[in-house]
N, C-alpha and C positions, 0 to 999 in steps of 0.2 A: 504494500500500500504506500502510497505518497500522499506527502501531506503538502498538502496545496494552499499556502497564504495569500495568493494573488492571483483575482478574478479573472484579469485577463492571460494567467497562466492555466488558469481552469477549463477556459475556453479550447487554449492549443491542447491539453491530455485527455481532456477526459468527451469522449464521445458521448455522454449523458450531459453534460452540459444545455443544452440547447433543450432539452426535455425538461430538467430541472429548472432553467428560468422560465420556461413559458409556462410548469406548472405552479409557480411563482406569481407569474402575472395573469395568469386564467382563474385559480381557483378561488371561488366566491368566498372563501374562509379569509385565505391572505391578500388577494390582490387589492385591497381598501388598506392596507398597510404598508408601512415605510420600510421595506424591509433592505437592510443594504447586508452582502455577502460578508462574510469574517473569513469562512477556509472552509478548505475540503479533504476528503479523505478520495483517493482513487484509485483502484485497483483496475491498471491499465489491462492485462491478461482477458478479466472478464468483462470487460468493460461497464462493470459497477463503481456508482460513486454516491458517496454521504457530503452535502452541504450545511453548514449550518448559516442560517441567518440571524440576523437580531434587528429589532424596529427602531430606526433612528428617530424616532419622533417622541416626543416627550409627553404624548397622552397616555389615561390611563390604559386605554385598550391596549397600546403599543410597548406595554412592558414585558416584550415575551421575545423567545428566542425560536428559532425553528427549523426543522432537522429534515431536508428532504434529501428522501434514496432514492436511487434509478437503475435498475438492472433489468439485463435482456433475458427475456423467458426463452424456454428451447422453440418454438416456432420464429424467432427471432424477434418478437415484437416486446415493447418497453414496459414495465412497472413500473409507475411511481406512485409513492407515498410521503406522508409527508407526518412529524410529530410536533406539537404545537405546546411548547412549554411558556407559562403565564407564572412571571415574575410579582414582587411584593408589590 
């Protein structure tokens, strides 16, 4: 696994990339949030990858951090999920 500090290096390793931001910016849960990238975990091989985000915005909704994963299923197509941790 690589651990990945910088977005625009997330972009070049990890072919879940592009999955993971558009379920970022699609999902009715997070996309009303400020959410800016911190790092990632990516397991180039399988081409699995864990992001964590956190909400830059200083409301109370936006106290939370959020953990989306993206791996390919054996037909080839993508899973993602995503875990939504709510801070104090």
């Amino acid at each position: 696994m690589e651990h990945v500090l910088n977005k625009d290096r997330f972009w070049d390793v990890a072919p879940a990339a592009e999955r993971i931001f558009g379920h970022v910016k699609s999902h009715p849960e997070l996309s009303e949030m400020a959410l800016a990238f911190d790092y990632a975990l990516v397991d180039a091989p399988s081409s699995r990858a864990v992001a964590k985000f956190s909400c830059s915005s200083l409301c109370r909704t936006c106290h939370a951090n959020v953990w989306v994963t993206a791996a390919t299923q054996m037909d080839g197509s993508w899973q993602v999920t995503h875990l939504l941790q709510w801070g104090d």
